[in-house]
C-alpha positions in Angstrom: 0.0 0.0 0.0 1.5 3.1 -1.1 1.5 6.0 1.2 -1.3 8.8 1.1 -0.2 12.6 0.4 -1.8 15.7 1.2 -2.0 16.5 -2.0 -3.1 13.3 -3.0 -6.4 13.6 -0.4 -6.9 17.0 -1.5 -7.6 16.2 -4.7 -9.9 14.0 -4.0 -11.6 16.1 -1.9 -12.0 18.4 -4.5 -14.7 16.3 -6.2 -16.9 16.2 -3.0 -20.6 17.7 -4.5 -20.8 21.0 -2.3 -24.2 19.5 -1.0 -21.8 16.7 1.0 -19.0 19.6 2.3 -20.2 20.1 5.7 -20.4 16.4 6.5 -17.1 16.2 5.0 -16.0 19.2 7.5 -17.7 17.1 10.3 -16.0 13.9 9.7 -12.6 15.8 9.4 -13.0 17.4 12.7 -13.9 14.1 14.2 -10.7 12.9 13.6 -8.5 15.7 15.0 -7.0 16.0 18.7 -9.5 16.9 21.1 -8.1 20.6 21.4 -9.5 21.5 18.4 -12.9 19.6 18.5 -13.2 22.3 22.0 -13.8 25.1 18.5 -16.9 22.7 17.5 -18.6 22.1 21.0 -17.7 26.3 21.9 -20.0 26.4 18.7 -22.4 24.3 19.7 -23.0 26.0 23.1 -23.1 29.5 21.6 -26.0 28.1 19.6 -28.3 28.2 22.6 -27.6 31.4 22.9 -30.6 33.7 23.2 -33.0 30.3 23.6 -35.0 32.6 26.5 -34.9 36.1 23.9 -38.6 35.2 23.7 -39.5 35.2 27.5 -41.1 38.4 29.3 -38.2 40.4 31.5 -40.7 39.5 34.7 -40.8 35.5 33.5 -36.9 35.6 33.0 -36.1 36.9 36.2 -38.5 34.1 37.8 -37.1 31.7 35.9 -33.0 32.8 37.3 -34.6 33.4 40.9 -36.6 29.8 41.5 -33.3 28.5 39.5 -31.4 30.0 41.8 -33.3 28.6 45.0 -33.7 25.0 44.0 -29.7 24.9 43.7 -29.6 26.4 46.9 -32.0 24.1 48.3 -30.5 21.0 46.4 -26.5 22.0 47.0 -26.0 24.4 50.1 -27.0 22.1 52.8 -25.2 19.9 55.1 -24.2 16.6 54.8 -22.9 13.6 57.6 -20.3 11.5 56.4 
């Protein structure tokens, strides 16, 4: 088996139908260290972003204040070991 080049798998990839180029991109970053699959799942994060833009001011703050008491209630207290 001969040895693969760069060039070699580039152009191949060349002839990927642009419909099939983001799965291509996927499958690529699947295969790299995990320090630069952190770039996908920061993306992936940052896609919930604004997932309460359609709440009311008054429903948001509810929503952070009885968050903000069931952690208390489920994390502050004290435990015997």
């Amino acid at each position: 088996m001969t040895m693969l080049t760069l060039n070699a798998i580039l152009k191949v990839m060349k002839e990927v139908p642009v419909n099939r180029l983001e799965e291509l991109y996927q499958f690529i970053h699947s295969l790299t260290p995990a320090t630069k699959q952190t770039e996908t799942l920061r993306k992936k994060i940052l896609s919930f972003g604004g997932a309460f833009s359609d709440m009311s001011n008054k429903d948001y703050n509810d929503y952070l204040n009885q968050t903000k008491k069931s952690r208390t209630k489920l994390f502050d207290r004290k435990i015997d070991l």
